[in-house]
N, C-alpha and C positions, 0 to 999 in steps of 0.2 A: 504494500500500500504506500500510495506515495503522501511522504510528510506534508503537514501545512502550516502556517505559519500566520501570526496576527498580526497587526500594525498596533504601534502605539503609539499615543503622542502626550504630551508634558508641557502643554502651556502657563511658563512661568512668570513671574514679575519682570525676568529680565532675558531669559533664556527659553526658546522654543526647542524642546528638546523631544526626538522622535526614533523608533528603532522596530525592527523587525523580529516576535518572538516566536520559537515553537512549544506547543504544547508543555514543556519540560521547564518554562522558563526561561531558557536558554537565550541572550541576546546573542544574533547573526547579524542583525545591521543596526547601528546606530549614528544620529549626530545631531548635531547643535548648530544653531543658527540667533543673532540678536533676535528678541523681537519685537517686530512694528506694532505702533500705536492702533492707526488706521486700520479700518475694517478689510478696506479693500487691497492694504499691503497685507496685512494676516492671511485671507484667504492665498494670495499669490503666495506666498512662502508656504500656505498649509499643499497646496495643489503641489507645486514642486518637488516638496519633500515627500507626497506622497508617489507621483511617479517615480521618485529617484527608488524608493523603495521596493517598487513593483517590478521594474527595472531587473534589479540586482536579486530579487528573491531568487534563493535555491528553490522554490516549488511554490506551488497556489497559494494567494494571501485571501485568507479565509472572511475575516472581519477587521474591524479598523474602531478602535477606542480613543476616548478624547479626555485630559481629567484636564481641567480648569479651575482657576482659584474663584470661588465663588459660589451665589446660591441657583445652582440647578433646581429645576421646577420637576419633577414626575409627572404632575399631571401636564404643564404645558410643555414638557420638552424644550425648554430655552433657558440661559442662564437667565434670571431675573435682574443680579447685580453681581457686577464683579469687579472687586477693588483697584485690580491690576490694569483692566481694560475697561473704562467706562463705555468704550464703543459697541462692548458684544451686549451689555445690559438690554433686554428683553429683544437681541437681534436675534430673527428665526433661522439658527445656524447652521441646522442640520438640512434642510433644504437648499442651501448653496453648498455645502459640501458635497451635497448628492449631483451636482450639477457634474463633478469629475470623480468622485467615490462611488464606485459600481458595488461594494460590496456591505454588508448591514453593520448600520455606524451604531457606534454607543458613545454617549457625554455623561460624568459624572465628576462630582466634585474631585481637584486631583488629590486633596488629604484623602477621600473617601478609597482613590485609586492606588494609593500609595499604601493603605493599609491591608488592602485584597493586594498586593503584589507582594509585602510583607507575608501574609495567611495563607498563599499560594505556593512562592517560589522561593519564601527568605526567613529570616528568624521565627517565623509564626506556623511553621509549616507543622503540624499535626497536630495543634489548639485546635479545641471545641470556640475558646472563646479570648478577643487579647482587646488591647486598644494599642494604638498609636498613637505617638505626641513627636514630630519633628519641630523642635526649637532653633530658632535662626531669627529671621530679624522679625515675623511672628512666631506663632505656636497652631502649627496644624495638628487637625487629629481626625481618625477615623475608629469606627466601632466591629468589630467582627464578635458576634453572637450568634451561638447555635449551628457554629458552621457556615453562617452568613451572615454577607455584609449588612447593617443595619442602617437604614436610610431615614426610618423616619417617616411621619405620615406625608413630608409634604415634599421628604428629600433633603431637609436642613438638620438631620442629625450630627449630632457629633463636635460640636463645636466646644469642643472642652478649652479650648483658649480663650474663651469670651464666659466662663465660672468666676464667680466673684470671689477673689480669694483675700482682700485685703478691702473692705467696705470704707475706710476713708483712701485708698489708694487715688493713684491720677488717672483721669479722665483716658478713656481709651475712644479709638476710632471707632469703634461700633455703637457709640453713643455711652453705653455704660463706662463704670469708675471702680477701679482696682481690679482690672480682668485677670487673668492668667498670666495671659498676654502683656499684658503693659509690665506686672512684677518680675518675669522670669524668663525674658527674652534679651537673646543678644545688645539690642538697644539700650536696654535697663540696668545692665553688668555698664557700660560704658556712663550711664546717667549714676549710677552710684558712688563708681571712681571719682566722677568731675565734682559732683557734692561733695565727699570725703575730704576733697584735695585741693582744688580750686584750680584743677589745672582745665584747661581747655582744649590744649594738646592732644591730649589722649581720645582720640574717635572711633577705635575700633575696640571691636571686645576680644580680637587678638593681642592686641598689645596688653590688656588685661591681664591677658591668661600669660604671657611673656612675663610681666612684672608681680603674679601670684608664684609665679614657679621659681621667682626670684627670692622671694622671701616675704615681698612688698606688704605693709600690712594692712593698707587701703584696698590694696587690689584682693585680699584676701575678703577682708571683708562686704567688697563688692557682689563677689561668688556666694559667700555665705549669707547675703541678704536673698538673694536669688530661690541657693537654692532651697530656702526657708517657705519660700512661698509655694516656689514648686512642689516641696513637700506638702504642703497644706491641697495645694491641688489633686496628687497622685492619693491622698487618704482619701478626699472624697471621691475621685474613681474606685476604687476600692471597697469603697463601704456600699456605692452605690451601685456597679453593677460587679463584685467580686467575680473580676477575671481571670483566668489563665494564667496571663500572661499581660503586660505592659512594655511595651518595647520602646523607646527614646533612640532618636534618628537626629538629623540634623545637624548643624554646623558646630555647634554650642555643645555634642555632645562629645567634639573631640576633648573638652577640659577633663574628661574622665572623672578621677574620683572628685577635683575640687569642685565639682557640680552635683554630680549625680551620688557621690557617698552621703556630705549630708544630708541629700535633698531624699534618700531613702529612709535614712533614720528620722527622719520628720513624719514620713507618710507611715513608717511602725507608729509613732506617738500618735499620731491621727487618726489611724483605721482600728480596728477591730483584731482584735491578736489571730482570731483563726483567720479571718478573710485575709488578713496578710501575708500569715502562712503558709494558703493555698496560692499566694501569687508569686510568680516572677518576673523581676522587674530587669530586663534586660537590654542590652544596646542593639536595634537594628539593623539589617544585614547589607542591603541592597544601597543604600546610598543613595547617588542623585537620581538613583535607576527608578527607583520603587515606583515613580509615578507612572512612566512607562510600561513598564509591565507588569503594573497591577492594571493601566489601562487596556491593551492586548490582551489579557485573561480574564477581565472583566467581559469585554466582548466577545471573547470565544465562547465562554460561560452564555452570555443571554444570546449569541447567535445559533447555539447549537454546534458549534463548530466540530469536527471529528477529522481524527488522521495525524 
């Protein structure tokens, strides 16, 4: 029988990123490209990258998946809003795709894709049930319960970055105040430093991690504010859907223990001694991949896909 193979693709804040998978996970084609604002530059780079694809396939590309940052509709089938592209916000996408996409498309959130490419092909792989949290300059997440992705009545599950973890905390973009998100992200490590210190200098949450591993004791406790909150986040996943498995992805999670040790021993203080127990809270496997081929097996999954 001859193999087949999914498309996937990875529309990010900065990076369109696209790749060819089989059945097994396995990336066979992948690449990156900036990407455009414009609606009609997106499409052009989406069209392109997918013939380069079809192209070079070793064998038949079965289905073609999309994850997007933003709220996917189920019932209307369109992003409703999405942070990174205001231009795709309630654009009917999947009908211009189909104008050079011959084969059956799927669009979901890309946390949502990234956490089934996680449960499929990557640290999740024989969980009944996990969650995702990639930390970088937000905090995405996805839900895998019962062996399946959880979406939600309307499609907007999952949004564990936007849980209120700090009730006078600062105002975040989603309108709420002390989210997840605004205490325990990349940007927040770099906003604790400049507080601490007065320095202005300091803008990236690498340099952070550079002057934590130095000894620095600003930067240390930049981390340890972080993952303080993170903690208070991961107890309440925990208590509230006692998972699996919890896997931590993302840029923020290169800082290893000075993030993620105390940010564990928080969430034991928080949760529930057995639900803790039962969980493992682990590092992510797949990297920048996960969104793409959790998108490609997302769609092989709802096209039926075989071979």
């Amino acid at each position: 029988m001859t193999a087949s193979y999914d498309a996937g693709f990875d529309i990010g804040g900065t990076r369109l990123k696209y790749g060819l998978v089989d059945r097994n996970g396995r990336l066979v084609q992948k690449g990156k490209v900036r990407s455009p604002e414009a609606m009609a530059d997106i499409l052009a780079v989406l069209e392109q990258a997918w013939f380069s694809l079809r192209k070079k396939a070793p064998g038949p590309v079965r289905s073609c998946g999309f994850g997007i940052a933003g709220f996917y509709s189920l019932k209307e089938r369109k992003i409703l809003q999405s942070p990174n592209y205001p231009s795709l916000s309630g654009y009917p996408l999947i009908p211009a795709l189909r104008t050079f996409i011959d084969v059956p498309i799927r669009i979901g959130n890309d946390a949502n894709m990234a956490a089934y490419g996680e449960f499929k092909h990557g640290a999740g792989r024989g969980a009944r049930s996990l969650v995702l949290l990639t930390i970088g300059t937000g905090i995405g997440s996805g839900i895998i319960l019962g062996g399946k992705l959880w979406e939600g009545e309307g499609g907007y599950a999952g949004e564990i970055g936007h849980i209120t973890v700090n009730p006078e905390g600062e105002p975040c973009n989603c309108g709420g105040r002390g989210c997840l998100e605004t205490e325990a992200s990349a940007p927040r490590i770099v906003r604790n430093y400049q507080a601490l210190t007065g320095r202005t200098d300091v803008t990236d949450s690498r340099e952070v991690f550079v002057l934590a591993k130095a000894g620095d004791a600003a930067a240390l406790e930049s981390f340890r504010k972080c993952a303080y909150y993170l903690g208070i986040g991961l107890g309440i996943v925990i208590n509230l859907l006692n998972p699996e498995k919890i896997l931590i992805g993302g840029g923020v999670v290169s800082a290893g223990r000075l993030l993620l040790g105390p940010a564990v021993d928080e969430a034991r203080r928080r949760s529930h001694r057995i639900s803790f127990a039962g969980c493992r809270i682990e590092k992510a496997a797949l990297g920048n991949d996960a969104g793409l081929v959790g998108a490609a097996a997302w769609a092989r999954l709802k096209a039926g896909s075989r071979g």
